[in-house]
N, CA and C of each residue as an Amber inpcrd file, in Angstrom:
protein
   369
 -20.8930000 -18.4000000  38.7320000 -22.2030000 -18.5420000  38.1470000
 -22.3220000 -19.8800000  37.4130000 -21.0590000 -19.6890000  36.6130000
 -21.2260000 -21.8930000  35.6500000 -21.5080000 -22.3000000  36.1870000
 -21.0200000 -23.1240000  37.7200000 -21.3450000 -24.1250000  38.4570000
 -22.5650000 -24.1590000  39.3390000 -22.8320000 -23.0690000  39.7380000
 -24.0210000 -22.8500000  40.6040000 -25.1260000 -23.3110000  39.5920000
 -24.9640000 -22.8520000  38.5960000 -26.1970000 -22.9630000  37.1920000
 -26.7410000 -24.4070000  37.0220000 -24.9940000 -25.0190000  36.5760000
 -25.5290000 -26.1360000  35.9380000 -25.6520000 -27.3920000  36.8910000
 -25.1760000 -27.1440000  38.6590000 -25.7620000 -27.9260000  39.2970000
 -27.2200000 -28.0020000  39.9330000 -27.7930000 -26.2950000  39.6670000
 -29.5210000 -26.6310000  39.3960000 -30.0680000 -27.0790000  38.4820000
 -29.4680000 -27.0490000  37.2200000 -30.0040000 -27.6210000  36.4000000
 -30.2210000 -28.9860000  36.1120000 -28.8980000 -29.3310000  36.7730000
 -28.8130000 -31.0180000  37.2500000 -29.5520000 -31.7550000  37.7470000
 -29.7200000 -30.7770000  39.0770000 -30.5030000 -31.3320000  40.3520000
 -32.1060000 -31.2740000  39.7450000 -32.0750000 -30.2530000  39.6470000
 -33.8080000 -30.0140000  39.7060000 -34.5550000 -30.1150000  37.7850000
 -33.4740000 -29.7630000  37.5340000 -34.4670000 -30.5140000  35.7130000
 -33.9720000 -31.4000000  35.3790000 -32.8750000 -32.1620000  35.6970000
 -32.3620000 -33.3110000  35.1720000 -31.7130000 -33.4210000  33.5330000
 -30.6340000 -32.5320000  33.9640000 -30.3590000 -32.0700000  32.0360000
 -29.5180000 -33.3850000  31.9820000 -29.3450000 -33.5170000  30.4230000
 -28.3390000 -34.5430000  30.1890000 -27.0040000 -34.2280000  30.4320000
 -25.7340000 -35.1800000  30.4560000 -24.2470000 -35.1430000  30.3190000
 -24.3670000 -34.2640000  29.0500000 -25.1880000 -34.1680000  27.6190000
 -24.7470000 -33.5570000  26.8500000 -25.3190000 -32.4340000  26.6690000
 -26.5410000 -32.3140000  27.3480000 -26.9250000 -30.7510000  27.5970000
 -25.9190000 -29.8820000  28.6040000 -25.4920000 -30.5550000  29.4230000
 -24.7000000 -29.7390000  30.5310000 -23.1760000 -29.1310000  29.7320000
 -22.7840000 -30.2900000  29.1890000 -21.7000000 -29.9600000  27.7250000
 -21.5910000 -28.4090000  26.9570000 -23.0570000 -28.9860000  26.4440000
 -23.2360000 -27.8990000  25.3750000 -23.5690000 -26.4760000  26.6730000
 -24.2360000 -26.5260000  27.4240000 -24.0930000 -25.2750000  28.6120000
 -23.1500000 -24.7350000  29.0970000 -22.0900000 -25.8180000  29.4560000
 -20.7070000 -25.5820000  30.0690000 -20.0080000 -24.5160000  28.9550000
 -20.2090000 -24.9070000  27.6060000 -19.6350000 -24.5250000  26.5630000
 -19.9350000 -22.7780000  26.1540000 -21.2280000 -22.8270000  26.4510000
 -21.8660000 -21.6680000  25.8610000 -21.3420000 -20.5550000  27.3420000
 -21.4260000 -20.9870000  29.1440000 -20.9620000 -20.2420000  29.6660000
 -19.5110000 -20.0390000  29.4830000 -18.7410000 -20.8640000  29.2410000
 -17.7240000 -20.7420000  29.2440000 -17.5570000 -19.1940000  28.0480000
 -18.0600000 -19.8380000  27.0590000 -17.5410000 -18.5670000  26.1720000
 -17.8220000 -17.4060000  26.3090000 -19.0350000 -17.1420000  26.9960000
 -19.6400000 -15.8900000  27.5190000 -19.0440000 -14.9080000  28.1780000
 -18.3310000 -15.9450000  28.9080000 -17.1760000 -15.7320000  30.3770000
 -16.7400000 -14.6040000  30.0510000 -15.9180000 -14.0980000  28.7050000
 -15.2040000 -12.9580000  28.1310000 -16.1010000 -12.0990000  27.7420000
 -16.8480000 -11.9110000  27.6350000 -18.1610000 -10.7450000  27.5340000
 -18.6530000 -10.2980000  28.9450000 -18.7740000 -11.7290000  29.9160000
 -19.5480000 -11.2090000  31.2090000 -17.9840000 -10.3840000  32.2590000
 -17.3240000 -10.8660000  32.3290000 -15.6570000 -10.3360000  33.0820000
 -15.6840000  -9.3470000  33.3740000 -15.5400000  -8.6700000  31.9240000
 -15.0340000  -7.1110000  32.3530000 -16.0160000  -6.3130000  32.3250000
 -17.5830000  -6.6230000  31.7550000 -18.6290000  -6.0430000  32.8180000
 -18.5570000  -6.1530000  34.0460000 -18.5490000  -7.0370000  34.7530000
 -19.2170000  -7.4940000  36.1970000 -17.3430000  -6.8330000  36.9440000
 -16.4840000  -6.3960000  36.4160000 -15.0680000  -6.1960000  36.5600000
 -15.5220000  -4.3180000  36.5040000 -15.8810000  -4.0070000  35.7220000
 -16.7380000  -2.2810000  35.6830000 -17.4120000  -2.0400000  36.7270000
 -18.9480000  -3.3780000  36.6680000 -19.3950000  -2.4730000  37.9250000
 -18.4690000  -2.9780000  39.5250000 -17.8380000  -3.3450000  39.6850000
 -16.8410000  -3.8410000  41.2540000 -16.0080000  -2.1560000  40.7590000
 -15.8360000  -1.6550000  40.1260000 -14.8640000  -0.8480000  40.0360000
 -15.8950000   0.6890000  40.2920000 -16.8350000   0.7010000  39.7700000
 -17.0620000   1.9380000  40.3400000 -17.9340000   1.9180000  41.8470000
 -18.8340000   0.7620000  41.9720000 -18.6980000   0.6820000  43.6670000
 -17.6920000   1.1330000  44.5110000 -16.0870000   0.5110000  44.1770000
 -15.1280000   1.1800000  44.4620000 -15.0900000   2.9680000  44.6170000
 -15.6310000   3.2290000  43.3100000 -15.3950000   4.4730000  42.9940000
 -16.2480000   5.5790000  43.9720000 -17.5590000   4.7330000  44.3270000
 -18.4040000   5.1620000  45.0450000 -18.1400000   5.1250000  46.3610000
 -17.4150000   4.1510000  46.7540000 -17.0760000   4.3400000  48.2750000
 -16.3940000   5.4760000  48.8690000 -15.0160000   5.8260000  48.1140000
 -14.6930000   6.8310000  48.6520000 -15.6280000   8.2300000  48.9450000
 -16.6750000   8.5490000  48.0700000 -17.5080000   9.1440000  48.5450000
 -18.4100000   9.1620000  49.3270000 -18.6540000   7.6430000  49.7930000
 -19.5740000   7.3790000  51.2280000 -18.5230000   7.8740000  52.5980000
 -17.0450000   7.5640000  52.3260000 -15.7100000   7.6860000  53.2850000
 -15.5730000   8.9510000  53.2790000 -15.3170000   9.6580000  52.1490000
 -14.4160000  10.7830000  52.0040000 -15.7300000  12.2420000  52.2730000
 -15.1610000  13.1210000  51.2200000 -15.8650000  14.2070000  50.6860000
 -16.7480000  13.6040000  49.7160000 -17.5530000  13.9340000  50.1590000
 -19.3210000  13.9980000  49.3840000 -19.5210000  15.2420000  48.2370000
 -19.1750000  14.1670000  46.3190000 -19.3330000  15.6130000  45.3590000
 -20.7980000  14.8920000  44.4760000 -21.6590000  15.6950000  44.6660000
 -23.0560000  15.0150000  44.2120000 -22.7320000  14.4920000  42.5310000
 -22.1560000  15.5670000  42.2910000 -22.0180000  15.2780000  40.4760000
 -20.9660000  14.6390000  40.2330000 -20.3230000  13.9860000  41.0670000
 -19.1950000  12.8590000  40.5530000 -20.0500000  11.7270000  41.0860000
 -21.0200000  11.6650000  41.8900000 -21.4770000  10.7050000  42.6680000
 -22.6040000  10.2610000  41.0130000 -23.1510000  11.0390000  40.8230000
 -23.9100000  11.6030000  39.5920000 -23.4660000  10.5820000  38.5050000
 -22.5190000  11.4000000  37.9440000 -21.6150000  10.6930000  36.8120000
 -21.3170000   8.9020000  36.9580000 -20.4370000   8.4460000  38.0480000
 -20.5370000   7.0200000  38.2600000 -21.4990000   6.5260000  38.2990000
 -22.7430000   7.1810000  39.1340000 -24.1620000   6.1590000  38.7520000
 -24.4690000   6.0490000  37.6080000 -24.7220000   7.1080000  36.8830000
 -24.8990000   7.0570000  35.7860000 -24.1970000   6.2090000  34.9650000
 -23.1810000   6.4090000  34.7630000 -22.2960000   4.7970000  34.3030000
 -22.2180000   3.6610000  34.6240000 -22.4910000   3.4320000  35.2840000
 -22.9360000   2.6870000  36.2450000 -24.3940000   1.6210000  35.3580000
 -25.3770000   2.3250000  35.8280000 -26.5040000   2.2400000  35.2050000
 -26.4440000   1.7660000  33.5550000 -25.6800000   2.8050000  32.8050000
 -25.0790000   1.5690000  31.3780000 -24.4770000   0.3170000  31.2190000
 -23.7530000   0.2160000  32.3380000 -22.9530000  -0.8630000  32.0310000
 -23.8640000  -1.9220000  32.5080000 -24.7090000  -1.4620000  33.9140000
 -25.7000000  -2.6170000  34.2450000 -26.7810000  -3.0080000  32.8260000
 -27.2560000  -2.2770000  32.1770000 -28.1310000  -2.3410000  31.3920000
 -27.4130000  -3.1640000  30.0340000 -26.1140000  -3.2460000  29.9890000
 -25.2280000  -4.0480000  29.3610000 -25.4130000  -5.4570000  29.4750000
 -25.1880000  -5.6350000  31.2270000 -24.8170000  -6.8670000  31.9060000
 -26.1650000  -7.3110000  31.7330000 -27.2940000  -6.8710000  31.7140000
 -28.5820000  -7.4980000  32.2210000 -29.1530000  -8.5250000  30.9410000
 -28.8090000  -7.6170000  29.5050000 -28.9570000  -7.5830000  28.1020000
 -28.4570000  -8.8430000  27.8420000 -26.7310000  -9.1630000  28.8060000
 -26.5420000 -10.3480000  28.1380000 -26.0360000 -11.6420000  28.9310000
 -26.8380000 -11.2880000  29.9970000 -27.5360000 -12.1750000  30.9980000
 -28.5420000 -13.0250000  30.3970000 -29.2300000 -11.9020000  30.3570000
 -30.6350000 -12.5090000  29.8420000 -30.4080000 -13.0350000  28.5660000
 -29.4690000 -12.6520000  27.2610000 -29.1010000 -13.5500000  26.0020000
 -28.8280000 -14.7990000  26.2040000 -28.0200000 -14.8120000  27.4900000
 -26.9700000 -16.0390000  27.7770000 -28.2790000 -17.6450000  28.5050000
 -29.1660000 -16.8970000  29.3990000 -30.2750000 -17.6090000  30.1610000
 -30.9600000 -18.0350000  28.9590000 -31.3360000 -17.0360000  27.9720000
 -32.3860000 -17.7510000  26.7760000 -31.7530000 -18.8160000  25.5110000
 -30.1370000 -18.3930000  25.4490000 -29.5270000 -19.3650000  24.8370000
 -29.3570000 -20.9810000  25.6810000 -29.2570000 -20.8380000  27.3300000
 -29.5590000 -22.4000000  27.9990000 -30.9670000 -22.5530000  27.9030000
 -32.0700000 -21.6100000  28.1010000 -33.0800000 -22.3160000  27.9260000
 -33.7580000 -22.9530000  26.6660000 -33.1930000 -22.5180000  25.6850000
 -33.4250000 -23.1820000  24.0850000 -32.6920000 -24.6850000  24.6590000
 -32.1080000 -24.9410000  25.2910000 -31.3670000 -26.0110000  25.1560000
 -32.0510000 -27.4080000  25.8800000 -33.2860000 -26.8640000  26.6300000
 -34.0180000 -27.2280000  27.7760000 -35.0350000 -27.8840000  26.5890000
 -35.1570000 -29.3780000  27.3290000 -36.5880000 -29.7780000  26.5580000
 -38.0260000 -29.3210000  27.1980000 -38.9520000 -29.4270000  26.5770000
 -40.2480000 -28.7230000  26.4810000 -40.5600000 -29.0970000  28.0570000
 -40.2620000 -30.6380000  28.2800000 -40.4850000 -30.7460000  29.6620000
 -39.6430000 -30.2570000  30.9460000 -38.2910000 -29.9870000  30.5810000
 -37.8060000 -29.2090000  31.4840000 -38.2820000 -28.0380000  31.7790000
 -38.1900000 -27.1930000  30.3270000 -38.9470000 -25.7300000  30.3490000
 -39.4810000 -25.7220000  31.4050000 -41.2040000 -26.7430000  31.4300000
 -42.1990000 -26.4190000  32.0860000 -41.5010000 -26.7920000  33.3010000
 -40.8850000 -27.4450000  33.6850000 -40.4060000 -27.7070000  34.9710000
 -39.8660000 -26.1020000  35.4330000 -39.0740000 -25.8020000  34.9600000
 -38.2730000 -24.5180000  35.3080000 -39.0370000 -23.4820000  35.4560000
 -40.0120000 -23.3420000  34.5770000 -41.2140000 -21.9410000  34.6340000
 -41.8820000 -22.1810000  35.9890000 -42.0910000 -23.9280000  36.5120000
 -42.8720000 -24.0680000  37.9050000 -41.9000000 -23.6180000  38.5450000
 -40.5310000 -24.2690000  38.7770000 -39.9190000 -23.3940000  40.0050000
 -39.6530000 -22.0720000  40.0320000 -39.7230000 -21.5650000  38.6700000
 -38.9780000 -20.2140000  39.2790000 -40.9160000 -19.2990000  39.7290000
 -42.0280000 -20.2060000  39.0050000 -43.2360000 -19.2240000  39.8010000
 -43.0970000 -19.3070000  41.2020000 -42.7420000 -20.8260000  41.5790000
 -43.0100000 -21.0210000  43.5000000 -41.9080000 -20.3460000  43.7100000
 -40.7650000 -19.5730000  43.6630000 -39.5600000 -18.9210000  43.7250000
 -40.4300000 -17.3500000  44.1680000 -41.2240000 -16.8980000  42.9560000
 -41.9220000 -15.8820000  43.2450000 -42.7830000 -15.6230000  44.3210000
 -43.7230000 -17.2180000  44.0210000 -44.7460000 -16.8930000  45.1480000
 -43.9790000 -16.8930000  46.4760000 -42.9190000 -17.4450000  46.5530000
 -42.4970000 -17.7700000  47.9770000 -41.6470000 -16.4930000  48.3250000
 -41.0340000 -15.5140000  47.5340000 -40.7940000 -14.1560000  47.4320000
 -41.7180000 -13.1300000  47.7680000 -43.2000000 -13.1030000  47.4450000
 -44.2650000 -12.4240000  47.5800000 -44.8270000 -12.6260000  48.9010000
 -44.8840000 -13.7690000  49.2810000 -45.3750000 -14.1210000  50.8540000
 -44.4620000 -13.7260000  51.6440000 -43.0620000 -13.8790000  51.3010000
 -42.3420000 -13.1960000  52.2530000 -42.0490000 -11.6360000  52.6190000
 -42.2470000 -11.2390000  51.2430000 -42.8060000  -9.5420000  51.4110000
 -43.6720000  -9.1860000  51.9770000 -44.9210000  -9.9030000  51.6940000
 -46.2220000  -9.2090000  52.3050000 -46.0140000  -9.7670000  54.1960000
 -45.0840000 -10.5660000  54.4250000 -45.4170000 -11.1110000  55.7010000
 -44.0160000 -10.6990000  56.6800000 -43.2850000  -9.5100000  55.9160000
 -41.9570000  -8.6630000  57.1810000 -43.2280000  -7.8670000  57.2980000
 -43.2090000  -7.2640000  58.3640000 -43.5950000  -6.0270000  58.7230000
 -42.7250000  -4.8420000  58.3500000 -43.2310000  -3.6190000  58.1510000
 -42.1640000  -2.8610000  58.2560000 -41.7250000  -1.8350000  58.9570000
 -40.4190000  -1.6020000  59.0600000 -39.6520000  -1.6970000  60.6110000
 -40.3020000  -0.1560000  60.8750000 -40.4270000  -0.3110000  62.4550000
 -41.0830000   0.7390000  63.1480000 -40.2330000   2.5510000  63.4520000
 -40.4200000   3.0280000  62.7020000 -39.9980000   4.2770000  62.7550000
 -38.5120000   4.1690000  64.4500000 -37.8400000   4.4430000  64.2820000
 -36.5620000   4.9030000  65.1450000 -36.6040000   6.0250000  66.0640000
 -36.7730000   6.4850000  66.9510000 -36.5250000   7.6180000  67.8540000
 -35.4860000   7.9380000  68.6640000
């Protein structure tokens, strides 16, 4: 995720050597908070497979989602802390730069929804 990040941020807002610094810095430290979430949910996917493979028990299937579902609601919480701590870091004109791409991101998401068809019933 660091690198993917801060070479859009590079490319397309043009952050400084010392904004990318102070970013590098802030993912880096995060790193130990995001791990052994994103290390939880790989583990009960795991957990879930054997029940796509094996014997099918609804209420163990139950239980892991459900945990599941916390830990995502964890990860999302400090995702999104971690995105609003780089975007404080963003000048006013990047901001607006970034709010345009990620709308054409949408719109270009929305046109592509409305324009699959959807797939024709199977017989």
């Amino acid at each position: 995720m660091e690198g993917h990040m801060l070479e859009f941020y590079a490319k397309q807002l043009g952050i400084t050597d010392t904004q990318k610094a102070q970013m590098k810095e802030v993912l880096h430290k995060e790193r130990a908070t995001m791990k052994p979430l994103m290390q939880q949910m790989r583990q009960m996917d795991q957990q879930l497979k054997q029940y796509v493979e094996g014997t099918y028990d609804e209420a163990k299937v139950q239980a892991v989602v459900a945990q599941q579902a916390q830990t995502l609601v964890q990860l999302k919480v400090q995702e999104t802390r971690i995105h609003n701590e780089l975007y404080q870091m963003l000048t006013p004109d990047q901001q607006a730069k970034l709010k345009e791409l990620e709308a054409n991101r949408e719109a270009r998401r929305q046109q592509h929804t409305q324009s699959t068809p959807a797939s024709a019933p199977q017989e």
